[in-house]
Steps between C-alpha positions, in 0.01 A plus 500: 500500500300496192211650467121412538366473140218648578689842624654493191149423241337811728798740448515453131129575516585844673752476209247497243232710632742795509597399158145497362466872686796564263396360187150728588696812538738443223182406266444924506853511391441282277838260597432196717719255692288173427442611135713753321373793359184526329649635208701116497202325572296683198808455284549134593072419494497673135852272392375192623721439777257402800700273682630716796900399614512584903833464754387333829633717787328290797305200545353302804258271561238501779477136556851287343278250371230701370363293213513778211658819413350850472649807459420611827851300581711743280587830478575604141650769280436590141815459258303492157246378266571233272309332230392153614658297269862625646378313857371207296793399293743516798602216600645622880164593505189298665180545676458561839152538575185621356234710688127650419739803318763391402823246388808523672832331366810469681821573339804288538913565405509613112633181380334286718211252355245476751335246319791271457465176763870376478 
């Protein structure tokens, strides 16, 4: 029996509240699940490389048909930083969705042109 999508949109809220509580409490340490460690994000700021490269670990959606995205539907983890020409010249690479803060780009098989129509 599958499950009611909006069971599913509420636990990965839960999800991310107790990973926000995290990233607060790791901030003192200085390490952060959602970010790295502020020594990488200093390093990465100072370099250049502001575009931020994140795994998705969950993701559900309140309503299926919900007319846009947010970021309230995922439930990320940092992997690095990256400069933002690396996520522009990619071609498995293509946007998602763009909120008030952000761009997010989905990435496809390496190989694969997401912008080819054949």
């Amino acid at each position: 029996m599958p499950l009611d999508p909006a069971f599913g949109y509420w636990a990965l809220q839960v999800a991310r509240a107790l990973l926000w509580v995290a990233d607060l409490l790791g901030e003192a340490f200085g390490e952060t699940i959602s970010y790295g460690s502020r020594r990488e994000r200093e390093e990465a700021w100072a370099d250049g490389r502001t575009a931020q490269v994140t795994s998705v670990v969950a993701r559900a959606q309140y309503i299926l048909v919900m007319p846009f995205h947010s970021m309230a539907n995922f439930l990320c983890c940092h992997d690095e930083y990256v400069r933002p020409e690396v996520v522009l010249r990619r071609p498995n690479v293509c946007l998602f969705f763009v909120d008030e803060q952000r761009a997010v780009f989905c990435v496809g098989k390496e190989g694969q042109d997401l912008y080819d129509t054949k």
